[in-house]
C-alpha positions as CSV (number, residue, x, y, z in Angstrom):
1,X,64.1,106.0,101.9
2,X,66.8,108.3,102.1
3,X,66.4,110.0,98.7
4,X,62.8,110.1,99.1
5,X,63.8,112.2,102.6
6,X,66.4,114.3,100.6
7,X,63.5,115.1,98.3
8,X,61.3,116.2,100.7
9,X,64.0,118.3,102.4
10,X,64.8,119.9,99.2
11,X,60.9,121.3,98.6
12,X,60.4,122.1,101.8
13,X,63.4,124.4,101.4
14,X,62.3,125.8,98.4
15,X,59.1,126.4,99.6
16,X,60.9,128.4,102.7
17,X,63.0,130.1,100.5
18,X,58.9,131.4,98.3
19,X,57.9,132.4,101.6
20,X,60.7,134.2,103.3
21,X,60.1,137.1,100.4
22,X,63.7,137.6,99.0
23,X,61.7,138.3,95.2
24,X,58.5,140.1,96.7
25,X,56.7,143.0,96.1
26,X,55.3,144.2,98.8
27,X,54.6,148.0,98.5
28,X,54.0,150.9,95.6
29,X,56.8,150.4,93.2
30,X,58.9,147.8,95.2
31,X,61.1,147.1,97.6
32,X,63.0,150.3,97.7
33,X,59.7,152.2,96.5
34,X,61.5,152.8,93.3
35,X,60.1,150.5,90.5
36,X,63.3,148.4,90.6
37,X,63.6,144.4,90.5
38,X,66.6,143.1,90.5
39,X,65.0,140.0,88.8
40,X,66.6,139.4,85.2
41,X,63.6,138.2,82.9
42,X,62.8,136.0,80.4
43,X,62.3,137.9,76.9
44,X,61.8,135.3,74.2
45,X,58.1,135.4,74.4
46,X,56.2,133.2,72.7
47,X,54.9,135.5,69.9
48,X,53.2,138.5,70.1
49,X,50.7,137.6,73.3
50,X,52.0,136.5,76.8
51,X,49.7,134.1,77.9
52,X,48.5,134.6,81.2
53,X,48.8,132.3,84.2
54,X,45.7,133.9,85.7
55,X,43.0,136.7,85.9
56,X,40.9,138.0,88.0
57,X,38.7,141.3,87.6
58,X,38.8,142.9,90.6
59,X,36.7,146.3,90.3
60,X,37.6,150.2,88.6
61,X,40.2,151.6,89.8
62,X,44.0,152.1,89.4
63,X,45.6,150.1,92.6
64,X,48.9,148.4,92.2
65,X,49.3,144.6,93.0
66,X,51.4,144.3,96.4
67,X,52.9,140.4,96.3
68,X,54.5,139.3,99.7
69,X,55.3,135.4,101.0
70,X,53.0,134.1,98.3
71,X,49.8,136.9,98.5
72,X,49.0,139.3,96.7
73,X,46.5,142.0,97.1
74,X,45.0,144.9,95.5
75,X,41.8,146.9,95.3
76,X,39.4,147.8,93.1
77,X,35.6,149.6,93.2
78,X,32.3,148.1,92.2
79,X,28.8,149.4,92.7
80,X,29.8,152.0,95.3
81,X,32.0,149.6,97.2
82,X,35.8,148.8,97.5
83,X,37.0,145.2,97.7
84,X,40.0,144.9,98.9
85,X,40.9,141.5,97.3
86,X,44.2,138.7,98.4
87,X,45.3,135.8,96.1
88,X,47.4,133.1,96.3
89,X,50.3,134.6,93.9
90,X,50.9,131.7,91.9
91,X,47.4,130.4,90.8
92,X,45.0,133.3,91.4
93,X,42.6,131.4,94.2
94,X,41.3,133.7,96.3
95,X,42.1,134.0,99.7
96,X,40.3,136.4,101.0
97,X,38.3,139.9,100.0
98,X,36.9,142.5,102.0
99,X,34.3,145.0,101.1
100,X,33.2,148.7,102.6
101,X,31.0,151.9,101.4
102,X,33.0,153.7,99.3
103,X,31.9,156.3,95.9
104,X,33.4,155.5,92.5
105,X,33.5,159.2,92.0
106,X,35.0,159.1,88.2
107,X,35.6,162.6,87.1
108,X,37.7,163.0,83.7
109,X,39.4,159.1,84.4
110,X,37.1,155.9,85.4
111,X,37.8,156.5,89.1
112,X,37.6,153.8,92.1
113,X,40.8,153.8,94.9
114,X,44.0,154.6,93.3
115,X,46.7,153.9,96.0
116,X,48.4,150.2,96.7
117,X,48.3,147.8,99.7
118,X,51.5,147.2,101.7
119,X,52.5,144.4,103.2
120,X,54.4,144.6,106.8
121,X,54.6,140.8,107.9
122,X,51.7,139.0,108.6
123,X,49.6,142.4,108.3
124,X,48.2,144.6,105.2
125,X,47.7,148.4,105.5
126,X,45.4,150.2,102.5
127,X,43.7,153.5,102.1
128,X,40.6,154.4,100.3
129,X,40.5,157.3,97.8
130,X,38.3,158.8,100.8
131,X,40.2,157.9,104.0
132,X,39.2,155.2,105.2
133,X,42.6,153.3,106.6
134,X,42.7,149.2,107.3
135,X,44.9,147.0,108.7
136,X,44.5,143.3,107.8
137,X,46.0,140.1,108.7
138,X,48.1,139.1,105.4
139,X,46.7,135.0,106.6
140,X,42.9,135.8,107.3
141,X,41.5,139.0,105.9
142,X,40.6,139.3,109.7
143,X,40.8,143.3,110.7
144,X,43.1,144.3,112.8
145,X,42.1,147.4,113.3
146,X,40.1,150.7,110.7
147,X,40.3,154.2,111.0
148,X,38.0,157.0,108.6
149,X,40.8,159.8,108.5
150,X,37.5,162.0,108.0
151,X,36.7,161.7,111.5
152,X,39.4,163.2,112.6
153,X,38.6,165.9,110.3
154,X,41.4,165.2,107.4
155,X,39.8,166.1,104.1
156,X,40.5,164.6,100.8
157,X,42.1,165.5,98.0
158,X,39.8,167.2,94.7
159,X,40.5,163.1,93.2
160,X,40.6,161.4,96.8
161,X,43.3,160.0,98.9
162,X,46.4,158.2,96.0
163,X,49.4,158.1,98.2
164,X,50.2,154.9,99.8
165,X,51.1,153.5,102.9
166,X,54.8,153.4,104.5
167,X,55.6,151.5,107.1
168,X,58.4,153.0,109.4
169,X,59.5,151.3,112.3
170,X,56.0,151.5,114.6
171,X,54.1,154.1,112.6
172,X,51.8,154.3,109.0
173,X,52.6,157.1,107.2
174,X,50.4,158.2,105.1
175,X,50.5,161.5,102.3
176,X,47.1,162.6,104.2
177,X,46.3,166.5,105.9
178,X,48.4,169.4,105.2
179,X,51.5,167.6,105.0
180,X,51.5,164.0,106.2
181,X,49.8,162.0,109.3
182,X,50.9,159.0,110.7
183,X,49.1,156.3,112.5
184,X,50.2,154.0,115.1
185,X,51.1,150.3,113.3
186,X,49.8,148.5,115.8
187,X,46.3,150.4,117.0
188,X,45.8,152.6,114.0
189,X,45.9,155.7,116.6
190,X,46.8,159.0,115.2
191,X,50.7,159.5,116.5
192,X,51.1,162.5,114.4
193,X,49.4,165.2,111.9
194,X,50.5,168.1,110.2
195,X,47.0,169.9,109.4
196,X,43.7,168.5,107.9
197,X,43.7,170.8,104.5
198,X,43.7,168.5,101.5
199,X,47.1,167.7,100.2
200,X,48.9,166.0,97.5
201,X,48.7,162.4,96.0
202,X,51.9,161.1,95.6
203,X,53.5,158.5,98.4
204,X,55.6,159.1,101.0
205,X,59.5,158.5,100.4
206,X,61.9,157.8,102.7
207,X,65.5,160.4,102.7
208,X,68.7,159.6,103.9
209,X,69.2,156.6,106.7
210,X,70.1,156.5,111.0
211,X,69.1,159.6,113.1
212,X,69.5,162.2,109.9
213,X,66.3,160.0,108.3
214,X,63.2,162.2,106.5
215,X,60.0,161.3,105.2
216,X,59.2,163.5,102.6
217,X,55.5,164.2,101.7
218,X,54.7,165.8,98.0
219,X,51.9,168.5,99.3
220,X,49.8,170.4,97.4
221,X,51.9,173.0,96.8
222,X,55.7,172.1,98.0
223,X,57.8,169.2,99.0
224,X,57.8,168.6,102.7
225,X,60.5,166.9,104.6
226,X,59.4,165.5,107.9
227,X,61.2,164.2,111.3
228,X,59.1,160.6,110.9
229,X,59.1,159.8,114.0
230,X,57.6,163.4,115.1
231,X,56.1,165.1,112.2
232,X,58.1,168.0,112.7
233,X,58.7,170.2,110.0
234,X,62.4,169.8,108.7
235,X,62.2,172.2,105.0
236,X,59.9,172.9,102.4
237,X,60.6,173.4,99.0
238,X,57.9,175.4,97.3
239,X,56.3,173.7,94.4
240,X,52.6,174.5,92.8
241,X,50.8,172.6,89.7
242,X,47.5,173.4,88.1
243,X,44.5,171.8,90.2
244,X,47.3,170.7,93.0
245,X,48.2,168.1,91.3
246,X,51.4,167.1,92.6
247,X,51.4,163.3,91.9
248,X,54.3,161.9,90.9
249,X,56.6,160.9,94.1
250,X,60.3,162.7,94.2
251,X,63.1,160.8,92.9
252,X,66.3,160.3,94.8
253,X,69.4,160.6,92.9
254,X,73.1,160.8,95.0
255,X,72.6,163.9,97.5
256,X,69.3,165.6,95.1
257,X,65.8,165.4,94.8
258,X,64.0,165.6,91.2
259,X,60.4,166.9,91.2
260,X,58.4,166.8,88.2
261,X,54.7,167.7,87.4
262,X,52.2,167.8,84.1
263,X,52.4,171.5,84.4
264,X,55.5,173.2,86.2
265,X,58.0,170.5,84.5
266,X,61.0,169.4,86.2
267,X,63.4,170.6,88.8
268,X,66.5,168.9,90.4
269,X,67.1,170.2,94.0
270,X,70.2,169.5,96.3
271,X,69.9,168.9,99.8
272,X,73.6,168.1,100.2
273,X,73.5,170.6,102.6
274,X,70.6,170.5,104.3
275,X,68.0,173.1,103.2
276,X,66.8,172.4,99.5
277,X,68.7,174.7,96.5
278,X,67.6,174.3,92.8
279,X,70.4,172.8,90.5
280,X,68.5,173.3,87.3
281,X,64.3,173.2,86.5
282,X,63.4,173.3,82.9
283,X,60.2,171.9,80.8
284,X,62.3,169.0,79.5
285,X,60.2,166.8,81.7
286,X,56.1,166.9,82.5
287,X,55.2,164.1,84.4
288,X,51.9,163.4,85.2
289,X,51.1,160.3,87.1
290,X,53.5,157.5,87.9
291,X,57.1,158.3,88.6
292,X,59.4,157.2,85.7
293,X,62.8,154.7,86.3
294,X,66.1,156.0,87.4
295,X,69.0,153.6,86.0
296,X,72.4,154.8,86.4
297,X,71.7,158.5,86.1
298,X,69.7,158.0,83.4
299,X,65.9,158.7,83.9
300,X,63.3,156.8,81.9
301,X,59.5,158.9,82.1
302,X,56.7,159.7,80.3
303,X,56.6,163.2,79.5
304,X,53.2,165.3,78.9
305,X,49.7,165.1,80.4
306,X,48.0,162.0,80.1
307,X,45.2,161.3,77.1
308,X,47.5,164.3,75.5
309,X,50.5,165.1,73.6
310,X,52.8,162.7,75.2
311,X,56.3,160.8,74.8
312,X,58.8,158.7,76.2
313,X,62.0,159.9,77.4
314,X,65.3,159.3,78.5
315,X,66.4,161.9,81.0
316,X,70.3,162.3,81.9
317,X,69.2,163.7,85.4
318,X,72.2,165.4,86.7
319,X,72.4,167.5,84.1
320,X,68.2,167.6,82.6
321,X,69.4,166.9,78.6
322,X,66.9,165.3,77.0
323,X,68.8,161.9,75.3
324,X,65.9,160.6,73.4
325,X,62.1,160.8,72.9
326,X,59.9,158.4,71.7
327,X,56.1,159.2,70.1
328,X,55.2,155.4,70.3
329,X,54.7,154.1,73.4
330,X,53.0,157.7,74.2
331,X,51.8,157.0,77.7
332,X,52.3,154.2,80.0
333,X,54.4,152.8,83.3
334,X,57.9,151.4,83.6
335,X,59.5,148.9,85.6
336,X,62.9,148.2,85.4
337,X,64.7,145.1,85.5
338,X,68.2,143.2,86.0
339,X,69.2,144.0,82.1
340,X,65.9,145.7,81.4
341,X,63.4,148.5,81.4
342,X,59.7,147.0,81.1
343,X,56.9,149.4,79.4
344,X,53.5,148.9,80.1
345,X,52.0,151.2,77.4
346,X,48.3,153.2,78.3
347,X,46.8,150.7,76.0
348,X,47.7,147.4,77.2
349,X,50.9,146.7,75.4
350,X,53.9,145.6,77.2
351,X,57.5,146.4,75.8
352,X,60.9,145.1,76.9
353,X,64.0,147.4,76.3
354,X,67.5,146.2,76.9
355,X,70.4,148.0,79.4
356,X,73.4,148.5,78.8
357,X,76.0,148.9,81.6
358,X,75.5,152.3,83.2
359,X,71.6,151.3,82.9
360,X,71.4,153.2,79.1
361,X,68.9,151.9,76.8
362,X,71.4,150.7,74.2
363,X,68.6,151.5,71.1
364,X,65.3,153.5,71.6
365,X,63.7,150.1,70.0
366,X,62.1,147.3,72.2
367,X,63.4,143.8,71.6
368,X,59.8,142.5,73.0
369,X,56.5,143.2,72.7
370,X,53.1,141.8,73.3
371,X,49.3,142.9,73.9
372,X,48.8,141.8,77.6
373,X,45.4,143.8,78.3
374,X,42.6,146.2,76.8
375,X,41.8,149.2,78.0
376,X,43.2,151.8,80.2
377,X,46.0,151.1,81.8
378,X,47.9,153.4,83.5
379,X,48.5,151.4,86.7
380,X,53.2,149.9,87.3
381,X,52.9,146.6,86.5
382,X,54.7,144.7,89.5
383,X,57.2,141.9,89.7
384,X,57.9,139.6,92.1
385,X,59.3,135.5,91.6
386,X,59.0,135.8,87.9
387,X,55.6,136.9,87.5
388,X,54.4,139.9,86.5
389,X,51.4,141.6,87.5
390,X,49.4,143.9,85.3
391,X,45.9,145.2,85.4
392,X,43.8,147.8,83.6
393,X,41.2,150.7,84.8
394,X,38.5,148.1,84.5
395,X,40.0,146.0,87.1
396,X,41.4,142.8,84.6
397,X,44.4,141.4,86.6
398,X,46.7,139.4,84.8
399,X,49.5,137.0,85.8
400,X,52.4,136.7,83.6
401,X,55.4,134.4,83.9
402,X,58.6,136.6,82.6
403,X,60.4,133.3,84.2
404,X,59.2,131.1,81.4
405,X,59.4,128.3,83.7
């Protein structure tokens, strides 16, 4: 009788430990918003395919999966209508989905909603590609509350709405209007706005910590930084790309900011002492949609616009020297690891490269690789518990286990 307690005791520990989050995923890129787990992986796979633990199709569009106390949610388009779909994390049953109006609108990519659900506790926030802002209970899929930004006159970008949500303290902030607009977490009210002009479509990132805290909101044409809890304008750093498209979120390295688009290339700006001053900008980098992986002060990035003449490279950021460039993976999303940087390559195929300390890639060469899905896929892979969670244009989801269990 007593093991048989002592058993119990132990699973129901281990099944507070699942749900108290300590592995999750809850948000674009991560925990810190930067495409860093500090999981260490498994990467003797069995071959040269993963097998997955499950799959789901889920709609076009290019949505991250968000995994928090064993959920996990994402969104996808299908006949003119978003789904915003939850699974159990572990064995793909569905929880709950929820559906709304909303235009596929491809135009030179597949289209459907391109930003990714965060989880805040027991609630889930998302934005449509066209502004149309929900906030879920994580349990039920019951709303808490819906706003349409376009009723308060916010337009959308030329390729809709791609920022998503971040939760600070009481308010949703959201890269939406001239230069950010936050809604009240709890009613969904508008606390703050900076304008209604279309603006850019990378997420908001949080600067600096305590009373000195920014948001900073990639615009159409500069980088913003933001009191958060006011709106109020703090600096702007000018920064224009073709078409507006400013869509890869700033990277925070020490007391700088790097900025990098398809057609302006890269720039490393200090704000050690308050108001924004270029250390170096140079062509060296061109990124076009996801951010790359900082490790160490090395940077790990495609380079190039995508479905064009594109590479892989590795950045020494405080200085912009190129290290290396790679032709094969061209395009793709990165995730880094305890030990490694994962690759998700633009057609499906998923590469593991090995750190070294300092987080350099010892060898340009992967010591993994295996065809996990077809098709498009330009989407960051997430990882949370030991499963990895990919998905294509289309909408495939796929489970992995990296934990090899």
């Amino acid at each position: 009788m007593g093991l048989s307690w002592f058993c119990r005791a132990i699973a129901l520990l281990a099944i507070s430990l699942w749900s108290c989050g300590a592995a999750d995923w809850p948000q674009w890129r991560g925990p810190n918003r930067n495409g860093i787990s500090l999981e260490r992986i498994n990467t003797h796979w069995p071959g040269t395919n993963l097998p997955a633990l499950w799959e789901a199709s889920v709609g076009t569009g290019f949505s991250g999966v968000s995994i928090a106390s064993g959920r996990a949610c994402t969104l996808g388009n299908g006949r003119n209508e978003d789904t915003v779909w939850c699974f159990d994390a572990r064995t793909g049953r569905q929880i709950w989905k929820h559906s709304y109006p909303a235009q596929l609108s491809p135009q030179w990519y597949e289209g459907g909603p391109g930003a990714t659900p965060t989880f805040d506790g027991n609630q889930i926030y998302t934005i449509s590609k066209w502004g149309d802002v929900f906030c879920f209970a994580a349990d039920t899929g019951s709303i808490v509350w819906e706003r349409d930004l376009r009723q308060a006159g916010i337009k959308p970008n030329r390729w809709g709405f791609a920022g998503s949500p971040l939760v600070w303290r009481d308010l949703v902030i959201l890269n939406a209007g001239g230069s950010g607009t936050a809604l009240d977490r709890k009613t969904g009210r508008i606390v703050w706005s900076n304008g209604t002009n279309a603006t850019g479509y990378a997420s908001p990132m949080l600067l600096g910590s305590g009373a000195s805290q920014l948001v900073l909101i990639f615009a159409a044409q500069d980088l913003v930084a933001l009191d958060p809890q006011t709106g109020a304008e703090r600096w702007r750093y000018p920064w224009k790309t073709d078409w507006d498209t400013n869509n890869s979120d700033p990277v925070l390295y020490d007391d700088s900011i790097f900025l990098s688009s398809f057609s302006r290339g890269c720039s490393l700006v200090s704000v050690k002492k308050g108001a924004p001053q270029p250390v170096y900008e140079s062509k060296e980098i061109c990124n076009n949609l996801s951010p790359g992986i900082l490790l160490g002060r090395n940077y790990y990035v495609f380079s190039g616009e995508a479905k064009k003449d594109t590479q892989l490279r590795c950045l020494d950021l405080p200085v912009g020297r190129v290290q290396w460039s790679l032709k094969e993976p061209a395009f793709g999303s990165l995730l880094g690891t305890e030990g490694h940087l994962l690759v998700l390559s633009d057609k499906g195929e998923l590469l593991a490269f090995e750190q070294s300390a300092g987080g350099l890639v010892k060898e340009p060469a992967p010591i993994a690789r295996a065809k996990v899905l077809e098709g498009t896929c330009w989407t960051p892979p997430s990882l949370a518990n030991g499963l990895l969670y990919v998905r294509n244009a289309r909408g495939q989801v796929r489970c992995l286990d990296l934990g090899m269990r």
